[in-house]
C-alpha positions in Angstrom: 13.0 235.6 48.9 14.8 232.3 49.6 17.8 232.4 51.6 20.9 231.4 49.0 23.4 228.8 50.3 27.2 228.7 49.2 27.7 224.9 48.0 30.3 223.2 50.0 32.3 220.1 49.0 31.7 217.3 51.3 34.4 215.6 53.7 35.2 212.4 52.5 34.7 210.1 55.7 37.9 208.6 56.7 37.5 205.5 58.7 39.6 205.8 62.2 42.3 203.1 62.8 41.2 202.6 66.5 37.3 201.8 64.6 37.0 198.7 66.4 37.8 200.2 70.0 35.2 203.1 69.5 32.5 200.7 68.4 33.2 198.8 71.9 32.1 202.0 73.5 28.9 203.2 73.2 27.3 205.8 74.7 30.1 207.7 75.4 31.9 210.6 74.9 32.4 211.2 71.1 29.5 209.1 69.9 28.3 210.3 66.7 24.5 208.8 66.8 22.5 207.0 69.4 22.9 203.3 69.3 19.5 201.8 69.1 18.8 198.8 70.8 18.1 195.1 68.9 14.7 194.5 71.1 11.4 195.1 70.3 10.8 198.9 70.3 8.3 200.4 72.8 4.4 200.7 71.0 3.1 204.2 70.1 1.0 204.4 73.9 -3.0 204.6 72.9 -5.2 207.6 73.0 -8.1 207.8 75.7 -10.6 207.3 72.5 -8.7 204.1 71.2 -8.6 202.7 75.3 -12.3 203.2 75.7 -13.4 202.0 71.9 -11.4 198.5 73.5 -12.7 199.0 76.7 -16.2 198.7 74.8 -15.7 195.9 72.4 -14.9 193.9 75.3 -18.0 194.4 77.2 -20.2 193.6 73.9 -18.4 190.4 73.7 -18.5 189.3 77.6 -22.0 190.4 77.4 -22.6 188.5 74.5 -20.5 185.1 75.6 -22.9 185.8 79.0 -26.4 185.7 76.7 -24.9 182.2 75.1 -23.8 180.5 78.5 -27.8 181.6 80.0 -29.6 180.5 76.3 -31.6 177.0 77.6 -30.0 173.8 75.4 -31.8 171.2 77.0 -34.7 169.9 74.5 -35.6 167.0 76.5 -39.0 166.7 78.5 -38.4 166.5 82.4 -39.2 162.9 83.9 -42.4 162.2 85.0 -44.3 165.4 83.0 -46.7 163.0 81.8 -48.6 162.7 85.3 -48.6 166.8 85.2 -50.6 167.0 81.2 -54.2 165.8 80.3 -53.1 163.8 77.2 -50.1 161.8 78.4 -49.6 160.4 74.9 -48.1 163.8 73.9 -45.0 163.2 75.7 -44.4 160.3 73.8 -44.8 161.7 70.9 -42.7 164.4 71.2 -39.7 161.2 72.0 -40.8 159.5 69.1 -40.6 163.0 67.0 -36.7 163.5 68.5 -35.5 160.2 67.7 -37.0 160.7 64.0 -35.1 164.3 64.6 -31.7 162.4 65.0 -32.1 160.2 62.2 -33.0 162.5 60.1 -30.1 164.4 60.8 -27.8 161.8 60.4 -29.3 160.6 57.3 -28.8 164.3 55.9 -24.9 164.8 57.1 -23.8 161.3 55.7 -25.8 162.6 52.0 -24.2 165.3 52.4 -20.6 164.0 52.8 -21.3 161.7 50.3 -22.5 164.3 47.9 -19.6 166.5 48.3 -16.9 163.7 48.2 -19.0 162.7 44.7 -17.9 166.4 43.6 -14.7 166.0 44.8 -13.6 163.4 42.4 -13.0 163.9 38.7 -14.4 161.2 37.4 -14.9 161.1 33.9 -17.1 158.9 31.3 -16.5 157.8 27.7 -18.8 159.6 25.2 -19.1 159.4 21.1 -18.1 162.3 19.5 -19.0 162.0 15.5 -17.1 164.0 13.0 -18.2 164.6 9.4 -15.8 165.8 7.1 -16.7 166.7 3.2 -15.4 169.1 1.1 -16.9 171.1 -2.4 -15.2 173.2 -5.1 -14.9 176.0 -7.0 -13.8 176.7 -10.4 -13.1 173.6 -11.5 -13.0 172.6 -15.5 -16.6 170.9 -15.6 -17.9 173.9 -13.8 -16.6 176.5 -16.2 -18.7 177.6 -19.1 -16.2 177.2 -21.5 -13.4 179.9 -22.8 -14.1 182.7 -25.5 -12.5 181.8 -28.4 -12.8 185.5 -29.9 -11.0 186.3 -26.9 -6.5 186.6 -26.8 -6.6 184.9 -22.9 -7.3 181.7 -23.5 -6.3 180.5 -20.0 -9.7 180.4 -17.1 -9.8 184.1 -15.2 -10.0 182.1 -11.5 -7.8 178.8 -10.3 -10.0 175.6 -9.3 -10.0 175.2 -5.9 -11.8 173.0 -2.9 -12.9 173.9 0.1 -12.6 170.8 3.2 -14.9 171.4 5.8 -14.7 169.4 9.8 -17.8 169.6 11.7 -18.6 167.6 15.1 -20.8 167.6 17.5 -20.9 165.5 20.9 -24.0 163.0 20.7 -26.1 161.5 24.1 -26.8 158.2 24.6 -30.3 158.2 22.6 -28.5 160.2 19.6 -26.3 157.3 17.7 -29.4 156.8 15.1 -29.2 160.9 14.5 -26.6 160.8 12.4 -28.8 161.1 9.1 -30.6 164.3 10.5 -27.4 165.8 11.5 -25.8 165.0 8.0 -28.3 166.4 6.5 -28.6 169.6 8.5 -24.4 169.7 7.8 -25.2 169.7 3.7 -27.7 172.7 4.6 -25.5 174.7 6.2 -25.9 174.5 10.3 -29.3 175.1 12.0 -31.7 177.8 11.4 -31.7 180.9 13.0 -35.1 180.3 14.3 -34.5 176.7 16.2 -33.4 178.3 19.2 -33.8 175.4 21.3 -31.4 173.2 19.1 -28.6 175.9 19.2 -29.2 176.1 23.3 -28.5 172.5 23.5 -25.8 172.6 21.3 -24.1 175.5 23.0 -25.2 173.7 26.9 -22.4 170.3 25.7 -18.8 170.7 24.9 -17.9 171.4 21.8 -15.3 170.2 18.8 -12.6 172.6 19.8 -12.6 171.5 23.8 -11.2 167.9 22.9 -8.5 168.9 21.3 -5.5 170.8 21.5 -3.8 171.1 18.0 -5.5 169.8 14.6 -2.9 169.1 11.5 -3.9 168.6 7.9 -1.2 166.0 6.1 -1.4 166.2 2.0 -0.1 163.2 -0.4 3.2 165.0 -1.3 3.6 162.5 -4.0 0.5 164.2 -6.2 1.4 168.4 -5.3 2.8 169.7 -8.5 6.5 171.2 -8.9 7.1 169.9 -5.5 4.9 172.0 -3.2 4.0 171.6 -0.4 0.9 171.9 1.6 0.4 172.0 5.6 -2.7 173.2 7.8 -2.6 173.5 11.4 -4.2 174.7 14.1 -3.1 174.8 17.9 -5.4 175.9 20.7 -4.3 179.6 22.3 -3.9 179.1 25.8 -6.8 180.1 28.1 -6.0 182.8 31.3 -5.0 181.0 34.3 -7.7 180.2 36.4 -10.2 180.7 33.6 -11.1 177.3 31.8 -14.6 177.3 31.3 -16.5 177.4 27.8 -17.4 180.6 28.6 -14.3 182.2 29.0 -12.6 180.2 25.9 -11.4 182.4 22.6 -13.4 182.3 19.7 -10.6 181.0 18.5 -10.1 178.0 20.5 -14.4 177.7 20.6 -16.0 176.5 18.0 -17.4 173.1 16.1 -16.4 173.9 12.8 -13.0 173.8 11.1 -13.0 174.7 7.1 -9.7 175.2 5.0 -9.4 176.4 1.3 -6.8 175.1 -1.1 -6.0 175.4 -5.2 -6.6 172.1 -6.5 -8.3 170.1 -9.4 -7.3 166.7 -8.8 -8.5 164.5 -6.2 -6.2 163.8 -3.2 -5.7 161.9 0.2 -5.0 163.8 3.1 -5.0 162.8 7.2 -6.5 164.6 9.6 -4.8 164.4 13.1 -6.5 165.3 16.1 -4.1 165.7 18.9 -6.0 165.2 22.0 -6.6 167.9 25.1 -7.2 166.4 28.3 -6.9 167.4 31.8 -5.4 165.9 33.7 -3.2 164.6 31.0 -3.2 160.9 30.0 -0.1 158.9 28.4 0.3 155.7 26.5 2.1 153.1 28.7 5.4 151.1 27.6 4.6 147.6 27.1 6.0 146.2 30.4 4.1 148.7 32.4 0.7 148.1 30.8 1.6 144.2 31.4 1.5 145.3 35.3 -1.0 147.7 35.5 -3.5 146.2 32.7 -3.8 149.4 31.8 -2.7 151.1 27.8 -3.5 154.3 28.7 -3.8 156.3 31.9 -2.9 159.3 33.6 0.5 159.5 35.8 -1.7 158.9 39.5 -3.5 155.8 37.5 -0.5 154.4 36.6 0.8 155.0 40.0 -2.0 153.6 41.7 -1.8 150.9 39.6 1.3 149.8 40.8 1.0 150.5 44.1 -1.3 147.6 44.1 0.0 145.0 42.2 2.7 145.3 44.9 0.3 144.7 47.8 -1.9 142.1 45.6 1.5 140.1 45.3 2.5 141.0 48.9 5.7 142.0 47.5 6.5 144.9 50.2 9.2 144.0 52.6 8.0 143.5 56.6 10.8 144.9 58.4 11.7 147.9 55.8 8.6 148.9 54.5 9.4 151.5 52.4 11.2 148.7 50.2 9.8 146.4 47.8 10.9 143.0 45.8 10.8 142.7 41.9 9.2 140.0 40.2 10.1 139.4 36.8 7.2 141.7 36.0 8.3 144.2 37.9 12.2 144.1 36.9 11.4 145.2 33.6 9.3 148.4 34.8 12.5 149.3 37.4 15.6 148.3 35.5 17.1 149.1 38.7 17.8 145.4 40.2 15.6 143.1 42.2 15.0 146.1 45.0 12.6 148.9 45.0 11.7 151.8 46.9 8.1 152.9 47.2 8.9 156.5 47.0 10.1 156.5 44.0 7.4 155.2 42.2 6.3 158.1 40.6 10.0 158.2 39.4 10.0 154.5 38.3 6.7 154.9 36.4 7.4 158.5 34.5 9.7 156.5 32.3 7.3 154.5 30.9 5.0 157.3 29.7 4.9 158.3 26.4 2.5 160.8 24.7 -1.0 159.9 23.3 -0.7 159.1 19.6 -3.2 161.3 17.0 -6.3 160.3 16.3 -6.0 160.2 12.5 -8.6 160.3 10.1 -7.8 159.5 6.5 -9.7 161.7 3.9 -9.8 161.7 -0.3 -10.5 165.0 -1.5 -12.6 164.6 -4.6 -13.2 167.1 -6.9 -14.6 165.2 -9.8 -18.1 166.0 -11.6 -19.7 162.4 -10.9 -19.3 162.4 -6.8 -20.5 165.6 -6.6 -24.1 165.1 -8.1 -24.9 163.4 -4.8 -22.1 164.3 -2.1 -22.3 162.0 0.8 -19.9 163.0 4.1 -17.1 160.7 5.7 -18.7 160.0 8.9 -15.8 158.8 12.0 -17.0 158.6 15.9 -14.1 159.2 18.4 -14.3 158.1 21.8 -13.4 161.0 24.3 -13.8 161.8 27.8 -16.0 164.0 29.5 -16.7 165.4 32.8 -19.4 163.9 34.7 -23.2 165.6 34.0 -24.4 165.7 37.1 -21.1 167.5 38.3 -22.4 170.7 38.2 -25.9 169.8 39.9 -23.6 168.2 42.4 -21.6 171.9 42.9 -24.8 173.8 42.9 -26.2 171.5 45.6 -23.3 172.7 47.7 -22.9 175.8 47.1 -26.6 176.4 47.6 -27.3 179.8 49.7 -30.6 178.8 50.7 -28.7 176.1 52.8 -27.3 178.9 55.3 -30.5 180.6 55.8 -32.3 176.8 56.2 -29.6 175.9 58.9 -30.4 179.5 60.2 -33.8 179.0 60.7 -33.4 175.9 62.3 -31.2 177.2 64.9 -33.9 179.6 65.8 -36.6 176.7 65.8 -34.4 174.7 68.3 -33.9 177.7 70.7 -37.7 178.4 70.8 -37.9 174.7 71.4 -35.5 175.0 74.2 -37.1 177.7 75.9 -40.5 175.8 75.9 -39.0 173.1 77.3 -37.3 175.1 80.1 -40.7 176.7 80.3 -42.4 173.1 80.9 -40.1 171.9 83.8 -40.6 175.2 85.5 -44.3 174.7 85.2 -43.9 170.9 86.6 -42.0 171.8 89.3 -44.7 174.4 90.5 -47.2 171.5 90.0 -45.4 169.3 92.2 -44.7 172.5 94.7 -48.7 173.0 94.9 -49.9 169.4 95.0 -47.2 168.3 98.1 -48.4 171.6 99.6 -52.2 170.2 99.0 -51.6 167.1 100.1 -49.8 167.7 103.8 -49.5 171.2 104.6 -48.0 170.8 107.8 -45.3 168.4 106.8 -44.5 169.9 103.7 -43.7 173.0 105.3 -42.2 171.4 107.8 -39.9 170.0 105.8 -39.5 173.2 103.6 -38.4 175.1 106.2 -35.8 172.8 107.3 -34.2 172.7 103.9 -34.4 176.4 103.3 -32.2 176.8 106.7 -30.2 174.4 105.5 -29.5 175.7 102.2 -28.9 179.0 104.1 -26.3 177.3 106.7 -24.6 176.1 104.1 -23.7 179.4 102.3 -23.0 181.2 105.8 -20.7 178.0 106.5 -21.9 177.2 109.5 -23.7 173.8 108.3 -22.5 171.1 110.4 -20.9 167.7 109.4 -22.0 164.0 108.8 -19.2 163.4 112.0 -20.6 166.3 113.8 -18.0 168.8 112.8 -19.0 172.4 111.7 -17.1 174.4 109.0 -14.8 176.2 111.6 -13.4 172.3 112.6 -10.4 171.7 112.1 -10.6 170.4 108.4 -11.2 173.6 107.3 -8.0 174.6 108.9 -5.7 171.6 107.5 -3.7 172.4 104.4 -1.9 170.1 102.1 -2.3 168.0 98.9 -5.0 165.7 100.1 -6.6 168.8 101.6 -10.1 169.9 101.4 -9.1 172.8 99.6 -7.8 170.8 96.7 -11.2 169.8 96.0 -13.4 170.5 92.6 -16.0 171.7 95.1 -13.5 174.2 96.8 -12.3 175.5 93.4 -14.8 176.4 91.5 -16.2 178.2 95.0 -12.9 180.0 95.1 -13.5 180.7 91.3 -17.3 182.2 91.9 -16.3 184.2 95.0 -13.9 185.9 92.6 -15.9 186.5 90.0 -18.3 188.0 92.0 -15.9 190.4 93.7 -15.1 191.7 90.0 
């Protein structure tokens, strides 16, 4: 059973008139709350599991920085290794095979730069882009039968209509005699079902629908009856963001094929617009800024760019203030802002001189008479649109190639096995020239051996002596300062290994 609790009304808090002398004194007597410090508040201390799971981590990775500093780099043959082999020619050979090695490597790195500063640029080209438009009809007088004169109705059961179909398709650079074949397949209705590889090509280019981004159908208003009017259009949905490949496209806004159906027995003109899609967008240029830039259309950086160097052409830019340039009479009319301009602002200077491509507009007569169609024949137009470069994608794959990793992979592994063969070949010659000295003059060779091994070993206990005769108890040892011997590389990397080994 719960324990019941009698509701009480709550105090309203009334705020003290000495508020700002009891703030002053925290800590003290009366306080309501501990104040809590503005620092950094102290870390939640680790458990013995989470200190020894670091503890290990960073032994793995000091042993592993160890196994990298001991791995042999060297992959050049010690001097003098061709006296110590049967066939001295070898040694050159493997020279001649690392300087081919370096080439090659350089060669590969600059193709490869190359290759992805290539991909890197959007560069476009011009391709034809051939449009058919024809149309048929239904119902019309010459295709009726006739009425029923025992019939009441005297008036056709159906209206006479026409049916305007668009088709494109995006021709290659051996495809401007195929327009025949293409007409022809048009009349029939597309391709077959069974020419698979014609509907894989077609499907591999860009298609009608990619080009543009609204279509619009203008009548003749002065031939619609009572006044009507009639308006097609069609405006490209928008694709997801980060989504603008084919693939991922509408059917909507994918397709090469545009038909519309209207009521209609006379024959009338129409005009097809085609407002262009194009990314990144291009603009028609204003008169005065096409007469500097020799450009009529371009994109906003084009334009920019194009400005840019007429003014260093002309060596218009001031020398002391170099963000400042002068206006030619050219370039007055572009600024309209005196005979002083400001690089800077050149994207501002050249946005007002862009203006929105115009439609390309295909006129179009509707005909719906008996005598044109017995042999229909289809208005044939070729546009000129842009395109991203073919070998783009090739270029992309190239790059992003996985096989690249493993190949760079497996040549790491080939050039440490070739390291430690190398290492393996000086320790070999420097046995050979141990043995033969030791053949040649036993006595003197160990001789001489000896004395270095007790110097070497005089030298670690410090008690080697001096080119002036002084030991390393002297008194050099002993003197301190900035031109010291202590403040030596020599002395502080010593200092550094003793260290390191006491760890």
């Amino acid at each position: 059973m719960q324990a019941q609790f009698r509701p009480y009304g709550q105090p309203v808090p009334q705020r003290s008139p000495h508020a700002s002398n009891q703030s002053q004194r925290r800590g003290g007597i009366g306080t309501a709350r501990p104040m809590m410090s503005s620092g950094p508040h102290p870390q939640v201390p680790l458990t013995q599991a989470q200190i020894a799971q670091q503890q290990q981590a960073q032994a793995a990775a000091s042993e592993l920085a160890k196994r990298r500093s001991r791995k042999p780099t060297d992959k050049n043959l010690p001097d003098g290794v061709e006296d110590c082999i049967i066939d001295p020619a070898v040694a050159q050979r493997y020279r001649d095979l690392k300087e081919m090695e370096r080439r090659l490597d350089a060669t590969i790195t600059r193709k490869r730069l190359d290759v992805v500063d290539a991909a890197s640029r959007s560069t476009k080209s011009h391709k034809t882009l051939r449009i058919w438009i024809s149309n048929t009809v239904e119902d019309q007088v010459w295709q009726s039968n006739g009425l029923n004169v025992d019939s009441f109705d005297f008036t056709p059961s159906m209206e006479a209509s026409y049916r305007v179909k668009i088709e494109a398709r995006l021709l290659d650079d051996d495809d401007d005699d195929a327009g025949q074949t293409d007409k022809t397949r048009a009349e029939e209705g597309g391709a077959s079902s069974n020419d698979a590889t014609a509907d894989k090509t077609k499907e591999a280019k860009p298609r009608f629908s990619h080009f543009f981004r609204a279509l619009t159908v203008d009548f003749d208003r002065s031939r619609f009856r009572n006044g009507t009017e009639q308006h097609v259009e069609w405006k490209k949905p928008d694709a997801p963001a980060g989504r603008q490949s084919s693939g991922s496209l509408p059917a909507a806004a994918d397709f090469d094929e545009f038909t519309f159906k209207r009521n209609g027995d006379e024959n009338i003109n129409i005009n097809i617009n085609l407002h262009r899609h194009e990314v990144p967008e291009r603009y028609k240029l204003s008169p005065e800024l096409a007469e500097v830039v020799d450009m009529t259309e371009a994109t906003q950086h084009e334009a920019v760019m194009g400005l840019w160097e007429y003014i260093r052409l002309w060596g218009l830019q001031e020398d002391e203030e170099k963000r400042n340039f002068r206006c030619d009479e050219l370039l007055k009319k572009v600024i309209r802002r005196g005979d002083i301009g400001y690089i800077p602002m050149l994207n501002e200077y050249v946005t007002q001189h862009l203006q929105p491509l115009p439609p390309v507009i295909l006129p179009y007569t509707i005909r719906v008479d008996e005598e044109f169609h017995k042999d229909p024949q289809p208005t044939v137009y070729d546009v000129q649109v842009l395109v991203d470069d073919p070998l783009r994608p090739s270029l992309l794959a190239l790059i992003n190639n996985p096989n690249y990793i493993n190949m760079l992979k497996e040549v790491t592994g080939l050039d440490e096995q070739l390291s430690r063969l190398v290492q393996a070949i000086a320790v070999s010659k420097a046995k050979h020239s141990f043995f033969t000295s030791l053949s040649q003059d036993p006595a003197n060779f160990v001789r001489n051996w000896l004395s270095s091994q007790k110097r070497d070993l005089e030298i670690i206990m410090g008690e080697a002596s001096r080119g002036g005769g002084e030991n390393a108890t002297g008194d050099e040892w002993r003197r301190g300062g900035k031109n010291s011997i202590w403040t030596t590389q020599n002395a502080r990397e010593s200092v550094n290994v003793l260290l390191a080994k006491q760890r």
